[in-house]
Backbone as numpy.savetxt, mean C-alpha at the origin, in Angstrom:
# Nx Ny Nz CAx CAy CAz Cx Cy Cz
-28.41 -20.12 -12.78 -27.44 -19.16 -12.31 -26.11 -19.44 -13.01
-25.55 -18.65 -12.90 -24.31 -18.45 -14.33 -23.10 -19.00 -13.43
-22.18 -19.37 -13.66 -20.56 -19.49 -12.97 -20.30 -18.07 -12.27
-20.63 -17.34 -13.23 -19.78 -15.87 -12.55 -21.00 -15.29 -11.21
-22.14 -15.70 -11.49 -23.14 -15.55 -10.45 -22.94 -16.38 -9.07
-22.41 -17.55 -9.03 -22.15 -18.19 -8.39 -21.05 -17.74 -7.09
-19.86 -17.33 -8.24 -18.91 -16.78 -7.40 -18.93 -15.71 -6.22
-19.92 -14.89 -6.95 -20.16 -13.46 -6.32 -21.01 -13.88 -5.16
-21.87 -14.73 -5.66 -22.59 -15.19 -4.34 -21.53 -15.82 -3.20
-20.68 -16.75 -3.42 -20.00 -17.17 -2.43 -18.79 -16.10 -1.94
-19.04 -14.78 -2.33 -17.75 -13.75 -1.76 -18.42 -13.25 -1.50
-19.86 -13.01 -1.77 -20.64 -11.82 -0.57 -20.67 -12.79 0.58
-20.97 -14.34 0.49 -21.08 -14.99 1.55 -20.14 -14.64 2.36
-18.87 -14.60 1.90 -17.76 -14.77 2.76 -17.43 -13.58 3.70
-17.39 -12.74 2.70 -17.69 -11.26 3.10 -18.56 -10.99 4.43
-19.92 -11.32 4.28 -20.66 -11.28 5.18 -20.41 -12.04 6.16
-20.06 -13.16 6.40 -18.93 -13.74 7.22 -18.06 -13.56 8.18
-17.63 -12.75 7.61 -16.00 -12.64 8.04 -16.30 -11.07 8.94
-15.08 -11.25 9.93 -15.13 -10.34 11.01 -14.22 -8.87 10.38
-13.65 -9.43 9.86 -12.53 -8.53 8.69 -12.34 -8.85 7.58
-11.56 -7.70 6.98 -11.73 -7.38 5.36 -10.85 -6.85 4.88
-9.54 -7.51 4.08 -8.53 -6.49 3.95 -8.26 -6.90 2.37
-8.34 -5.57 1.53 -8.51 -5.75 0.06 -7.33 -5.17 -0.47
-6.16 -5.90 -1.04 -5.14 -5.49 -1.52 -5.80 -4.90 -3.39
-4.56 -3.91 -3.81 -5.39 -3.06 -5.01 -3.87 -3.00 -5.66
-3.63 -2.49 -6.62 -2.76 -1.83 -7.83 -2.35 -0.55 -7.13
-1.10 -0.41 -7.76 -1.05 1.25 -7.34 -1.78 2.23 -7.80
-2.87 2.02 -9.21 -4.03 3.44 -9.43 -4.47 3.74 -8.61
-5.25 2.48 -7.62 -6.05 3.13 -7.00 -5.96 3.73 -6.23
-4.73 4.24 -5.35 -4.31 5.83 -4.84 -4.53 6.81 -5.62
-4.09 6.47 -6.72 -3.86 8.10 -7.65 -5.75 8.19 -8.12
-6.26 7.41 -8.04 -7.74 7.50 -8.90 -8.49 8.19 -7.28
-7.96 7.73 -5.99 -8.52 8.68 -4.85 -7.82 9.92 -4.49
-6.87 10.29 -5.31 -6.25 11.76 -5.24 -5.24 11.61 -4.23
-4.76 10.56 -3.99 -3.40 10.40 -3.45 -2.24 10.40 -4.10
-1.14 10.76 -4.55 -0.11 10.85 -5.24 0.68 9.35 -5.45
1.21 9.02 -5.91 1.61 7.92 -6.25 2.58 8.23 -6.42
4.08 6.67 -6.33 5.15 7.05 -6.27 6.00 7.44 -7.66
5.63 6.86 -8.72 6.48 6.78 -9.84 5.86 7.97 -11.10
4.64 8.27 -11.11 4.11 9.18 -11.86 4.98 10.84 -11.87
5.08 11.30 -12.92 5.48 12.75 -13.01 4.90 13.40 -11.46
6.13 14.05 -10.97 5.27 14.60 -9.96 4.99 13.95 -8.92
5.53 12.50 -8.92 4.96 11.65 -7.75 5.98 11.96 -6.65
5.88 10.93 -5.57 6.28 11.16 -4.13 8.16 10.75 -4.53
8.60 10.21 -5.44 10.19 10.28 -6.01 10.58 10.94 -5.95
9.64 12.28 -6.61 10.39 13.96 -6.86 10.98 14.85 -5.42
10.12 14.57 -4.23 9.87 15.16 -3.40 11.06 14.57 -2.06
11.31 13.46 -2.11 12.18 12.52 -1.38 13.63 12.00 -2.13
14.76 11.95 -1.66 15.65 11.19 -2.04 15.42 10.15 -1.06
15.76 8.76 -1.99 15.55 7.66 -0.95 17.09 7.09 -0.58
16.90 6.24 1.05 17.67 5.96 1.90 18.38 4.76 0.98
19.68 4.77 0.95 20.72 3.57 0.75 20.34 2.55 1.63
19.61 1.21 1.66 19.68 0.17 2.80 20.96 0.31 3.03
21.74 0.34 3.18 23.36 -0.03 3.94 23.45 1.43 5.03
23.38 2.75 4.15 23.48 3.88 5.23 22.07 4.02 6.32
21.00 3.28 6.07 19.54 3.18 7.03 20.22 2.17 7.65
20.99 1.12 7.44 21.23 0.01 8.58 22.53 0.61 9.34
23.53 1.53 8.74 24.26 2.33 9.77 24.29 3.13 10.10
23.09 3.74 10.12 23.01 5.40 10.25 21.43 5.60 11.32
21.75 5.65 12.81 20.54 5.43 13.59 20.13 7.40 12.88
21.13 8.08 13.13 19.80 9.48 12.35 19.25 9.31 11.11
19.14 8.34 10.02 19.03 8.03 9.32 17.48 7.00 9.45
17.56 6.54 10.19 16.61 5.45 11.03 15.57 6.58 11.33
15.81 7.55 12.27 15.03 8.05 12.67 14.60 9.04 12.25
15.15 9.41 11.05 14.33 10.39 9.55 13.62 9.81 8.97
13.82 8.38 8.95 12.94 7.75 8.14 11.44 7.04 8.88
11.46 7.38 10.43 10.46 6.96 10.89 10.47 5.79 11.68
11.97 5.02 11.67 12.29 4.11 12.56 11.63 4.01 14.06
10.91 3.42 14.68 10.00 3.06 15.58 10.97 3.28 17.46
12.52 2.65 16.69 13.09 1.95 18.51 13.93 3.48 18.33
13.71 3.41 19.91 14.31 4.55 20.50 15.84 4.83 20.07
């Protein structure tokens, strides 16, 4: 069995294992599932001006355009 055979075996192990599974990715792989991405022509930049941290930390309507959680 090869090194690289080896590995795969011990991450399906783990995999199979494990109660959860959380797989961090690149930003393609939104745009390769037809999700828009932020920086591409056309991406989610064009569509939004983004918040100043200083006016989101003084600005509760600002907070709560942006999805801020506390009442």
């Amino acid at each position: 069995m090869t090194k690289v055979s080896e590995k795969l075996n011990q991450l399906r192990n783990f995999i199979d294992q494990s109660n959860y599974l959380v797989v961090f990715t690149g930003a393609g792989i939104s745009t390769e599932s037809g999700i828009p991405d932020f920086r591409s022509p056309g991406g989610i930049w064009t569509k939004y001006r983004p918040i100043d941290f200083r006016d989101f930390c003084a600005s509760e309507e600002k907070r709560r355009a942006a999805g801020d959680p506390q009442p």
